[in-house]
N, CA, C, O and CB atoms as a CASP TS submission, in Angstrom:
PFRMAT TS
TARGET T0000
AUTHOR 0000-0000-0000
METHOD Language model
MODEL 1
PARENT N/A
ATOM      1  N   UNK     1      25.195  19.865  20.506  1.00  0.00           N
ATOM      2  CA  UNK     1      24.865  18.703  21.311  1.00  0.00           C
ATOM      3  C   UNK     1      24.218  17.621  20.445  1.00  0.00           C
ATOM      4  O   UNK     1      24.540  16.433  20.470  1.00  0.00           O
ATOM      5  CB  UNK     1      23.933  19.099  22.467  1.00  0.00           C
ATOM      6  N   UNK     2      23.183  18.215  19.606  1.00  0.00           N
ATOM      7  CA  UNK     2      22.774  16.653  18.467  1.00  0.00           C
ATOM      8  C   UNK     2      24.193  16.273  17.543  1.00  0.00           C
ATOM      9  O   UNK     2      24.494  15.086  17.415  1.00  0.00           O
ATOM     10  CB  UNK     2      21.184  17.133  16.936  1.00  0.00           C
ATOM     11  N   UNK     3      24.716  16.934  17.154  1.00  0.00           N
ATOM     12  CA  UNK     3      25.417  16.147  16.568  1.00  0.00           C
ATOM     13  C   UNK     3      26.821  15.248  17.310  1.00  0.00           C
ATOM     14  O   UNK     3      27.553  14.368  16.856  1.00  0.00           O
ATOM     15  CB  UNK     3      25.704  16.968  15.557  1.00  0.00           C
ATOM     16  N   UNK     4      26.782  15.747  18.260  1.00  0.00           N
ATOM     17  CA  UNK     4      27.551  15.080  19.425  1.00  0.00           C
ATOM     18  C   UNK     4      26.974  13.487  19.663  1.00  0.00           C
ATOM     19  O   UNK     4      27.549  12.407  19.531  1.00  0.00           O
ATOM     20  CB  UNK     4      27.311  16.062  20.897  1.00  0.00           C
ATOM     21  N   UNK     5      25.161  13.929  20.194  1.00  0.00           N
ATOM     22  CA  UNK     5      24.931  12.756  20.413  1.00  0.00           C
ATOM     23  C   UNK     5      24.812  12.093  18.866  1.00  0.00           C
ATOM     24  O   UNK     5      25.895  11.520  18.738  1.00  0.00           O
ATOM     25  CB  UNK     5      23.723  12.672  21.365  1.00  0.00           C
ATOM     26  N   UNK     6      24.180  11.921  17.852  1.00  0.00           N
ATOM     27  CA  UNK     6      24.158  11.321  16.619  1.00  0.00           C
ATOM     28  C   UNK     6      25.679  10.727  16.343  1.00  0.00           C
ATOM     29  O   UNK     6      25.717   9.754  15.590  1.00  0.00           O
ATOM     30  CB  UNK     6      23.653  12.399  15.528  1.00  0.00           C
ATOM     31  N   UNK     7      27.215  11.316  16.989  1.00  0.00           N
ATOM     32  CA  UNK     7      28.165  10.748  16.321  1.00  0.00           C
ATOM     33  C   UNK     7      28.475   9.224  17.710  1.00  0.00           C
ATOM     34  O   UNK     7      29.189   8.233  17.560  1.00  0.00           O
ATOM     35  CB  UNK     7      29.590  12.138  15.931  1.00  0.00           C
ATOM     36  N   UNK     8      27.586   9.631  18.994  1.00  0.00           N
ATOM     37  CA  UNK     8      27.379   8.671  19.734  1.00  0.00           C
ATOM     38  C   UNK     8      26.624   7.518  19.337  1.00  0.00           C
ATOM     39  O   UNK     8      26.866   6.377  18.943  1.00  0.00           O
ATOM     40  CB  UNK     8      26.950   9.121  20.651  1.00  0.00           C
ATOM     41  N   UNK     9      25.567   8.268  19.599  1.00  0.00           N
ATOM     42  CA  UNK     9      24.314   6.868  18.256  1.00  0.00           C
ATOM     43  C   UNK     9      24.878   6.035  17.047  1.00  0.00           C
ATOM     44  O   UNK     9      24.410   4.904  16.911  1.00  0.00           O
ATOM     45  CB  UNK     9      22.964   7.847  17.077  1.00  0.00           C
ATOM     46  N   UNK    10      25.848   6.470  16.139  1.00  0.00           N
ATOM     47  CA  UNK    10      26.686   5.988  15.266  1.00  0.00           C
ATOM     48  C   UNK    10      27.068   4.689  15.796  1.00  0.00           C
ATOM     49  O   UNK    10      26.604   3.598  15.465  1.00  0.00           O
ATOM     50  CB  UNK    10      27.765   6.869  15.010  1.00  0.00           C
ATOM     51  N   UNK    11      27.939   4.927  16.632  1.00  0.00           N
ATOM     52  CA  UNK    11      28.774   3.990  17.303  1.00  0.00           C
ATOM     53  C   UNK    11      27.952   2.689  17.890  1.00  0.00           C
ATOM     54  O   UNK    11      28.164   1.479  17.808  1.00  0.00           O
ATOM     55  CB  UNK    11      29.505   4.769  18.449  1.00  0.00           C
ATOM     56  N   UNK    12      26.855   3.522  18.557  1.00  0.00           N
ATOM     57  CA  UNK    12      26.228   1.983  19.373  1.00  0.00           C
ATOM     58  C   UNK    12      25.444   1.498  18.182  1.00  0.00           C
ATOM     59  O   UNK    12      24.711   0.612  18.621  1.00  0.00           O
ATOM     60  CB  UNK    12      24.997   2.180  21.006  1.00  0.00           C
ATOM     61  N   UNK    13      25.240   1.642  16.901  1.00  0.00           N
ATOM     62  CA  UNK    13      23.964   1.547  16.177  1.00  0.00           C
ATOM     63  C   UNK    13      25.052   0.682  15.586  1.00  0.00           C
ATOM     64  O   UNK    13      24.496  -0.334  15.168  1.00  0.00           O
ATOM     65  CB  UNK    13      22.983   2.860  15.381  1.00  0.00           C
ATOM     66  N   UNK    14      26.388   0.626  15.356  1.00  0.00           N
ATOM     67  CA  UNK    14      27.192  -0.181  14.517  1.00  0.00           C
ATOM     68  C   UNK    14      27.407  -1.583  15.324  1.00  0.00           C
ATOM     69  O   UNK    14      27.601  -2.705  14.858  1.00  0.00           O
ATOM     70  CB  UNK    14      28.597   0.601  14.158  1.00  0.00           C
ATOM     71  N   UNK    15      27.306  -1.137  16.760  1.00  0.00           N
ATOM     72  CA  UNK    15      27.850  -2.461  17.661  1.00  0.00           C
ATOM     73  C   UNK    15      26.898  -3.227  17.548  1.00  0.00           C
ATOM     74  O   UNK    15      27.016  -4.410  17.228  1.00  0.00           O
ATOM     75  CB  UNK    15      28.184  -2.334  19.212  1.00  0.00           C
ATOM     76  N   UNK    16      25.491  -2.471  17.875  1.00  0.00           N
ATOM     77  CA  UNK    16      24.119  -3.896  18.004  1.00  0.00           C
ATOM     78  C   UNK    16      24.385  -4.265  16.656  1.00  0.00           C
ATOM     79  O   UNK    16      24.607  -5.471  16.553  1.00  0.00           O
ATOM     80  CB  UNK    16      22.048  -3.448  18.291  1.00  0.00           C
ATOM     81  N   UNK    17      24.444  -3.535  15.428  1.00  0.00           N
ATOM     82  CA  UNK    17      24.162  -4.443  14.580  1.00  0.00           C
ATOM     83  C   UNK    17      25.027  -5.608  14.171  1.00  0.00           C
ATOM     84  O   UNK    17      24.736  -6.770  13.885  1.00  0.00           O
ATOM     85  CB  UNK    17      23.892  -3.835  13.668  1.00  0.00           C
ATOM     86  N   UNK    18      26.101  -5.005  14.223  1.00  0.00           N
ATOM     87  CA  UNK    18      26.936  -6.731  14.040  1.00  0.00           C
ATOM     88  C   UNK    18      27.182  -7.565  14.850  1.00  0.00           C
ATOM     89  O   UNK    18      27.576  -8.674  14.489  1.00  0.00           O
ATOM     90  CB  UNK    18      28.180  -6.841  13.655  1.00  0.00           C
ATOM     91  N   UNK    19      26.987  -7.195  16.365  1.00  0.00           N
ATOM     92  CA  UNK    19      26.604  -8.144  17.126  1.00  0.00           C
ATOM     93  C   UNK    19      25.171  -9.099  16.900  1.00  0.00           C
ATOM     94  O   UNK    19      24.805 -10.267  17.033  1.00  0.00           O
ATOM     95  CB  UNK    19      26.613  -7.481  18.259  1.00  0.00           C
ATOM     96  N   UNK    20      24.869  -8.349  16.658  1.00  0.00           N
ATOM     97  CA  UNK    20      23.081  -8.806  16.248  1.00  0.00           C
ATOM     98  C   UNK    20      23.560  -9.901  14.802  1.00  0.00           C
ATOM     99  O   UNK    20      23.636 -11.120  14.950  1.00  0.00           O
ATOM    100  CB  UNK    20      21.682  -6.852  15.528  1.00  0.00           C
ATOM    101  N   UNK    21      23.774  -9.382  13.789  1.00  0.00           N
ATOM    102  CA  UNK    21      24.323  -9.993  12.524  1.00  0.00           C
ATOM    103  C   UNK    21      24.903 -11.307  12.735  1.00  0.00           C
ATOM    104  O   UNK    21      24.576 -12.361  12.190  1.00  0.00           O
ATOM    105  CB  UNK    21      25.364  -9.134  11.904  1.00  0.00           C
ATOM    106  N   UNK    22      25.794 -11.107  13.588  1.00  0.00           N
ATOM    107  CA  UNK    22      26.365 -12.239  14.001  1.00  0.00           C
ATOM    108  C   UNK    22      26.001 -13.324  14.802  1.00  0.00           C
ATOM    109  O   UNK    22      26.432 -14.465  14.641  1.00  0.00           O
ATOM    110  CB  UNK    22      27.153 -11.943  14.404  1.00  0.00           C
ATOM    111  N   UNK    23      25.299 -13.013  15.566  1.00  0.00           N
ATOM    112  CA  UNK    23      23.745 -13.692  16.213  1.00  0.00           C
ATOM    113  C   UNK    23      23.128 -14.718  15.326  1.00  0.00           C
ATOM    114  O   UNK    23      22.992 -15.941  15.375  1.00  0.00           O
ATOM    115  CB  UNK    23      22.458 -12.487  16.374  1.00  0.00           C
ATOM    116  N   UNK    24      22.785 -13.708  14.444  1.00  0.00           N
ATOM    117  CA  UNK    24      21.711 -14.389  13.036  1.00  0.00           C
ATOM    118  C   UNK    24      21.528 -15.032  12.521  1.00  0.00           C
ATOM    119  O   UNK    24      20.481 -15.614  12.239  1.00  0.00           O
ATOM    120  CB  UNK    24      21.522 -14.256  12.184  1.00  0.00           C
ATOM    121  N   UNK    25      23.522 -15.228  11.932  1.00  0.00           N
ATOM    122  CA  UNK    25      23.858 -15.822  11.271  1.00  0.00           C
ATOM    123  C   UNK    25      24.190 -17.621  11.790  1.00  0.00           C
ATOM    124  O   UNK    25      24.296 -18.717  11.240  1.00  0.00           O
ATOM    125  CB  UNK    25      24.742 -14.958  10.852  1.00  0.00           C
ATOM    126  N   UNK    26      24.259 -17.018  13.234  1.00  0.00           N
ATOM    127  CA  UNK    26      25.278 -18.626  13.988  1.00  0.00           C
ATOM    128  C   UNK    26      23.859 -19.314  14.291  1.00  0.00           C
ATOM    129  O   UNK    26      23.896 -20.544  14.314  1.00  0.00           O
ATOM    130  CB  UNK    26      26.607 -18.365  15.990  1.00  0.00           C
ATOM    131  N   UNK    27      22.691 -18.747  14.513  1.00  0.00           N
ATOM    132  CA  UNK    27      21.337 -19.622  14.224  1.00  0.00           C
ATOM    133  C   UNK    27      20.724 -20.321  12.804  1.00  0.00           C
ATOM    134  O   UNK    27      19.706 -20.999  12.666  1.00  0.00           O
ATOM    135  CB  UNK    27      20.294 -18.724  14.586  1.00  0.00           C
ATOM    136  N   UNK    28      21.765 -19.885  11.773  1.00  0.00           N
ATOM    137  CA  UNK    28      21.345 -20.563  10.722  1.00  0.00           C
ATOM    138  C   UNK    28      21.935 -21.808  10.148  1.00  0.00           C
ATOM    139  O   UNK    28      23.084 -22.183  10.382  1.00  0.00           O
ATOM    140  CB  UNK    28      21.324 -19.772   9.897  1.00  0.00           C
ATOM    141  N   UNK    29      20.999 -22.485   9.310  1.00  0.00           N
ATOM    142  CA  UNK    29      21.911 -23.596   8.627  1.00  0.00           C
ATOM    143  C   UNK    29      23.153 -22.799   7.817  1.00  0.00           C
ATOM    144  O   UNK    29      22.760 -21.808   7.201  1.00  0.00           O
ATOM    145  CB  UNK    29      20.918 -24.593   7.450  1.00  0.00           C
ATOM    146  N   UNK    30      24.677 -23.101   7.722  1.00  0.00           N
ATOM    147  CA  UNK    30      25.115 -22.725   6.731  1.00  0.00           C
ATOM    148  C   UNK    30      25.104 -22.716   5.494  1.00  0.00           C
ATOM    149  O   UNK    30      25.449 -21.777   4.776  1.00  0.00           O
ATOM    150  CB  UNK    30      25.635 -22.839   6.832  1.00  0.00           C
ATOM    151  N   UNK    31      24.640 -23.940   5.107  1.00  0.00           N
ATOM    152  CA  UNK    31      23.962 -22.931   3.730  1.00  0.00           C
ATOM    153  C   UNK    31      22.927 -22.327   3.577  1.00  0.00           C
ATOM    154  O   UNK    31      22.532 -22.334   2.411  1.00  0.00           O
ATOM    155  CB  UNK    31      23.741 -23.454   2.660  1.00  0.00           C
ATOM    156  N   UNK    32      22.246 -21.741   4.359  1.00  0.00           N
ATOM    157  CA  UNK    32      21.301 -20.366   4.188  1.00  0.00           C
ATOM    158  C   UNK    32      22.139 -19.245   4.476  1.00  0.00           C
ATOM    159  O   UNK    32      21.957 -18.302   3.706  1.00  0.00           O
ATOM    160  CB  UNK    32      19.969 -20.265   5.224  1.00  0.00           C
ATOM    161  N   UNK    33      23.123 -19.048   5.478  1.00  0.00           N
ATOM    162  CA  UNK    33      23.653 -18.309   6.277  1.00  0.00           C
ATOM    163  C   UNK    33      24.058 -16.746   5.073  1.00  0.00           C
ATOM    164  O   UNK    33      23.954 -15.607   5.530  1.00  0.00           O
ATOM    165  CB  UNK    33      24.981 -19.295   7.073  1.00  0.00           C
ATOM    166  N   UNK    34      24.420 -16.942   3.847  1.00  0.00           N
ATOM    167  CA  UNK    34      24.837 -15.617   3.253  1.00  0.00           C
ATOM    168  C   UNK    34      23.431 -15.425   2.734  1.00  0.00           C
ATOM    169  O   UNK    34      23.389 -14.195   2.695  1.00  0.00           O
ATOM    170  CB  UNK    34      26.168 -15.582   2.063  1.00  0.00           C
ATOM    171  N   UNK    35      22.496 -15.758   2.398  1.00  0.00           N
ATOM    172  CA  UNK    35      21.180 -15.617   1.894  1.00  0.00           C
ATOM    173  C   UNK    35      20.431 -14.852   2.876  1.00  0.00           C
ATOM    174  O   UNK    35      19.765 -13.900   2.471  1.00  0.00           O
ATOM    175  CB  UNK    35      20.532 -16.923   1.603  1.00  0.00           C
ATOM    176  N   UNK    36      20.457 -15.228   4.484  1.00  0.00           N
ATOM    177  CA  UNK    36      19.632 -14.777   5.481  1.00  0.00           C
ATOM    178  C   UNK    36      20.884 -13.154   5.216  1.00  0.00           C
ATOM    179  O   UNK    36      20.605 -12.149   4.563  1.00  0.00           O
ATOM    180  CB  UNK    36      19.498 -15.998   7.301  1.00  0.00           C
ATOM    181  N   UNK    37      21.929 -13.376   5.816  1.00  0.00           N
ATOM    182  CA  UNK    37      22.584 -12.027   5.375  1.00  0.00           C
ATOM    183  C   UNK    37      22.512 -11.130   4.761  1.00  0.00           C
ATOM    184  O   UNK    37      22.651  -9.972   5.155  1.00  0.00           O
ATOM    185  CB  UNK    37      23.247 -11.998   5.057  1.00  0.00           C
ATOM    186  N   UNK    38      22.344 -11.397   3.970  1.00  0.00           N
ATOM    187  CA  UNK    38      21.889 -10.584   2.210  1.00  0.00           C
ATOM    188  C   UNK    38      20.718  -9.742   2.434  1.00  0.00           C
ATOM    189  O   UNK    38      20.590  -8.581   2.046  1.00  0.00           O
ATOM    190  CB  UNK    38      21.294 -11.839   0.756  1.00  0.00           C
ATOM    191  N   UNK    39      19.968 -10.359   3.024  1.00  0.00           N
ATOM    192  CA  UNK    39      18.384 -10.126   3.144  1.00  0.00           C
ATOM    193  C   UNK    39      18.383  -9.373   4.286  1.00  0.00           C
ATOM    194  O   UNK    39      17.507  -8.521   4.438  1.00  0.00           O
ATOM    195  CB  UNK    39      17.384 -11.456   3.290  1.00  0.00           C
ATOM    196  N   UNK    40      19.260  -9.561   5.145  1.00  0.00           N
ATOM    197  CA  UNK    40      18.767  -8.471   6.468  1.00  0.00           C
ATOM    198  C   UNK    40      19.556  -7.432   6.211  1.00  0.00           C
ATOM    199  O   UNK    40      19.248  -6.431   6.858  1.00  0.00           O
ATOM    200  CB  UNK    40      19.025  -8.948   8.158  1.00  0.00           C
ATOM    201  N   UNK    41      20.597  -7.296   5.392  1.00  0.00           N
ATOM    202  CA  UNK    41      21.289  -5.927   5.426  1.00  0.00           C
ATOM    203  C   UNK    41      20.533  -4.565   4.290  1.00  0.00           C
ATOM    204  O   UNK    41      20.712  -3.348   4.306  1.00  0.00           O
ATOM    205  CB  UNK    41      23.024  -6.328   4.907  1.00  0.00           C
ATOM    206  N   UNK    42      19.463  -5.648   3.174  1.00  0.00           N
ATOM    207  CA  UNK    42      18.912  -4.958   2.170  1.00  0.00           C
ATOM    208  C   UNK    42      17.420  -4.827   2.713  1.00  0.00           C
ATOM    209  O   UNK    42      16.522  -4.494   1.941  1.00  0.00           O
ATOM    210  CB  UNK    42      19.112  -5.684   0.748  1.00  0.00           C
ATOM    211  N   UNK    43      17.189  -5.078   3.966  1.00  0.00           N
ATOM    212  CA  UNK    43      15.720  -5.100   4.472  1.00  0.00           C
ATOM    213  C   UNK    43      16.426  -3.415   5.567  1.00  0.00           C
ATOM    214  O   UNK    43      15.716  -2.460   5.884  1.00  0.00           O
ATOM    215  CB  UNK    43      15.014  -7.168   5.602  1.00  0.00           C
ATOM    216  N   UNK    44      17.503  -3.527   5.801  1.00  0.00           N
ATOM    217  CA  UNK    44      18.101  -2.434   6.883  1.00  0.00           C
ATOM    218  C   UNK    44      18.242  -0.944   5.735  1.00  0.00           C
ATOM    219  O   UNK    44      17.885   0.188   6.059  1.00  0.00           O
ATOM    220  CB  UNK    44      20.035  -3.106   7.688  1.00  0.00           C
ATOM    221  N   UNK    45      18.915  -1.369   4.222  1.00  0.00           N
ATOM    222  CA  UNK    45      19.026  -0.500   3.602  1.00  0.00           C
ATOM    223  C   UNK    45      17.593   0.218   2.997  1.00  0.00           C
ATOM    224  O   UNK    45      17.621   1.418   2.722  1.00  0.00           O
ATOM    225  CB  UNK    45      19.911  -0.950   2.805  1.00  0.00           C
ATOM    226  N   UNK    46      16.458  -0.502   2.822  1.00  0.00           N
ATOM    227  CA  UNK    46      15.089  -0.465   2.498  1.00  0.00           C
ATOM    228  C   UNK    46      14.712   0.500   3.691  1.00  0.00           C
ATOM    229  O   UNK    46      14.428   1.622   3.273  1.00  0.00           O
ATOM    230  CB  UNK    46      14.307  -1.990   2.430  1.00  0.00           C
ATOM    231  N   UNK    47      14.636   0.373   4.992  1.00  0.00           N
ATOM    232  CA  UNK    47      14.158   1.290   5.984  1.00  0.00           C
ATOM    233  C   UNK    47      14.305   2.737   5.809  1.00  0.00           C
ATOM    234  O   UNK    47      13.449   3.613   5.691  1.00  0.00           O
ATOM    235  CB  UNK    47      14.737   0.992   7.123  1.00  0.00           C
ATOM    236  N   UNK    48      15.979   2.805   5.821  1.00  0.00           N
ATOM    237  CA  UNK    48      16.950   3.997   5.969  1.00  0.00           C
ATOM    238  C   UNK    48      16.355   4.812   4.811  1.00  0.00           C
ATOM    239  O   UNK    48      16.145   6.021   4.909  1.00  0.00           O
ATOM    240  CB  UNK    48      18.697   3.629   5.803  1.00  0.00           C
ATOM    241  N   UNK    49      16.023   3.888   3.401  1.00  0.00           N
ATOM    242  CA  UNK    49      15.797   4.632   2.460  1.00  0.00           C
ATOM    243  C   UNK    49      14.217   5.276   2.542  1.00  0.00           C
ATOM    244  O   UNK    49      13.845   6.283   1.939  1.00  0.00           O
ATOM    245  CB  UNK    49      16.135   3.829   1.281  1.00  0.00           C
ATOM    246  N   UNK    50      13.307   4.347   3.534  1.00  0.00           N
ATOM    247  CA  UNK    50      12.109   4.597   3.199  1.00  0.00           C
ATOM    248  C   UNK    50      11.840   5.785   4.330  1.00  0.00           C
ATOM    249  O   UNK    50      10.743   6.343   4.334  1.00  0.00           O
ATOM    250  CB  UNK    50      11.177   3.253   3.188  1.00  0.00           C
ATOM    251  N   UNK    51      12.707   6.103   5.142  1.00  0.00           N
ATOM    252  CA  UNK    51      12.361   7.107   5.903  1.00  0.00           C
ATOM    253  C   UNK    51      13.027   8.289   5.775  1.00  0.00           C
ATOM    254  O   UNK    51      12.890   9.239   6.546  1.00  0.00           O
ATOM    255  CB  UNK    51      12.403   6.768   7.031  1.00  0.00           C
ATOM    256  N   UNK    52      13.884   8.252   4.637  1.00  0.00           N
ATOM    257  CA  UNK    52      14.761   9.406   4.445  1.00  0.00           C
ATOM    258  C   UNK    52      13.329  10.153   2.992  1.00  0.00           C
ATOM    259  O   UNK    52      12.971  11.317   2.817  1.00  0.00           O
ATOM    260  CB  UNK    52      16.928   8.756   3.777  1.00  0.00           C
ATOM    261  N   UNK    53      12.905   8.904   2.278  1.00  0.00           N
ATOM    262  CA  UNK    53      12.439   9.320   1.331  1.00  0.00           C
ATOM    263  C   UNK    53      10.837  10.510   2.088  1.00  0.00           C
ATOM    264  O   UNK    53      10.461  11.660   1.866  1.00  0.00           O
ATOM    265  CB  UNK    53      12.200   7.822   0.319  1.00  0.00           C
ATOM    266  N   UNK    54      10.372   9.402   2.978  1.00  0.00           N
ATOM    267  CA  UNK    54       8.942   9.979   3.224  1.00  0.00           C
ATOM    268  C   UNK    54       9.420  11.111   4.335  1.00  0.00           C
ATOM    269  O   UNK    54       8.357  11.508   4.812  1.00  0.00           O
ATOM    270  CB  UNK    54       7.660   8.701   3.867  1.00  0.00           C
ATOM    271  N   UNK    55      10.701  11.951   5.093  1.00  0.00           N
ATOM    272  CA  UNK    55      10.866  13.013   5.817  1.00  0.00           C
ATOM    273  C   UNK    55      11.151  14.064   4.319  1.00  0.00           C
ATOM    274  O   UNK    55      10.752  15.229   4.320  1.00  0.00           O
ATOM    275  CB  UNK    55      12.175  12.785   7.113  1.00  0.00           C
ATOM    276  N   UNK    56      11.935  13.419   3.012  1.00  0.00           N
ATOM    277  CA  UNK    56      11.952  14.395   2.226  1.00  0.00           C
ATOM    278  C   UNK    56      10.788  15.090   1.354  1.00  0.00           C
ATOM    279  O   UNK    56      10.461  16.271   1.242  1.00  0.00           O
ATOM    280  CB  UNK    56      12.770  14.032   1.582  1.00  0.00           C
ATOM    281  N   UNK    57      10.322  13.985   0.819  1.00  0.00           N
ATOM    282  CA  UNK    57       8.938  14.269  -0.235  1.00  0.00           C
ATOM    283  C   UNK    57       7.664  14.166   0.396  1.00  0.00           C
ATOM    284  O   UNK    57       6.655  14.776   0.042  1.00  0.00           O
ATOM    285  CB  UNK    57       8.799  13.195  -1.470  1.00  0.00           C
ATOM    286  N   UNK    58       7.730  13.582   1.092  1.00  0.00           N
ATOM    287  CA  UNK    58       5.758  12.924   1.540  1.00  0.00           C
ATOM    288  C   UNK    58       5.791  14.029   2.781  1.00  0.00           C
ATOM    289  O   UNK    58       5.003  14.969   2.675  1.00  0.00           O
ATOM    290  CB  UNK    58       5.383  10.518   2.381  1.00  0.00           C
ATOM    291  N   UNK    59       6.670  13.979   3.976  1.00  0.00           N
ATOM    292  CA  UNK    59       5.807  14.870   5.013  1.00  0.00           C
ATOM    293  C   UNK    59       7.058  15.983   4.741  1.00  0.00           C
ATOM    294  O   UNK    59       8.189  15.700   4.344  1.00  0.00           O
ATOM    295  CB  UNK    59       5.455  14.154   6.957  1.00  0.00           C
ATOM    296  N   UNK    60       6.587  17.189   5.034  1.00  0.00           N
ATOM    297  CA  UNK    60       7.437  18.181   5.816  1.00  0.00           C
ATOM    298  C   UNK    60       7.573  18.588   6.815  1.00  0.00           C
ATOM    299  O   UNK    60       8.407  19.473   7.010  1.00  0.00           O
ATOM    300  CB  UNK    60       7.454  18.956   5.597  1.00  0.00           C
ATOM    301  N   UNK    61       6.813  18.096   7.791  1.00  0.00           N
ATOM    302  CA  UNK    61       6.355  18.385   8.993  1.00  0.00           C
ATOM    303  C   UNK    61       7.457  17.783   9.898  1.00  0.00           C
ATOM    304  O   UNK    61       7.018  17.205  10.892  1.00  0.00           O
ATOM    305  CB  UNK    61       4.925  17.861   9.212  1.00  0.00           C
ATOM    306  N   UNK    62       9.048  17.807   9.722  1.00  0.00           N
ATOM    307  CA  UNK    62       9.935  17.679  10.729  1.00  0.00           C
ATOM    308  C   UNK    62      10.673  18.418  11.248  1.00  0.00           C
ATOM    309  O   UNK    62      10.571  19.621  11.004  1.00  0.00           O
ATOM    310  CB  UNK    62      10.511  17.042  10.584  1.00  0.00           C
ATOM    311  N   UNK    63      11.523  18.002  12.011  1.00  0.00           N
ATOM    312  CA  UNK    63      12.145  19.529  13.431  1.00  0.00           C
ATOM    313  C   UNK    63      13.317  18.538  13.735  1.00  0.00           C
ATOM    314  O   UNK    63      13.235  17.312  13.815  1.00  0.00           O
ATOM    315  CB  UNK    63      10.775  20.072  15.474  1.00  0.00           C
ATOM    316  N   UNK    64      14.376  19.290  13.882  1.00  0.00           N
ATOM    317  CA  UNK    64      15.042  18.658  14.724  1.00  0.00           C
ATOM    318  C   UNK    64      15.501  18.610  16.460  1.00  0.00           C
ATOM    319  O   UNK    64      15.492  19.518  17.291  1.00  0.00           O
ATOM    320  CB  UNK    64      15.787  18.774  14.114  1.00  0.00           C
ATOM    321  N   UNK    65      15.808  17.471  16.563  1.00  0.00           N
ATOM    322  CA  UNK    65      15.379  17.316  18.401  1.00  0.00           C
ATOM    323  C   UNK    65      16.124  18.375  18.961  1.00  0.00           C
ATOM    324  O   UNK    65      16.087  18.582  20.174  1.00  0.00           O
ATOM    325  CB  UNK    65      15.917  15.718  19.339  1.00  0.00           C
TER
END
């Protein structure tokens, strides 16, 4: 069943974001527009990394749902 739901979560986690992305972008001046881009997809990759890092090395204290 988690990985059922997680291949669900996949899916909606791809829609907000480029809906969202695309949002982002149509509020910006165009020439900022690949700069603001740039920056929110490496601020998204920064998270993923910082919580994969601190469930591996810093805590051990996780379970899965």
């Amino acid at each position: 069943m988690a990985y059922l739901l997680c291949f669900v979560l996949g899916f909606g986690i791809t829609g907000k974001q480029y809906v969202g992305w695309n949002y982002l972008l149509e509020m910006q001046p165009s020439n900022k527009q690949v700069q603001v881009g740039t920056l929110e997809f490496i601020f998204e990759g920064v998270v993923y990394f910082s919580i994969t890092f601190y469930f591996g090395w810093v805590n051990k204290e996780w379970r899965y749902v």
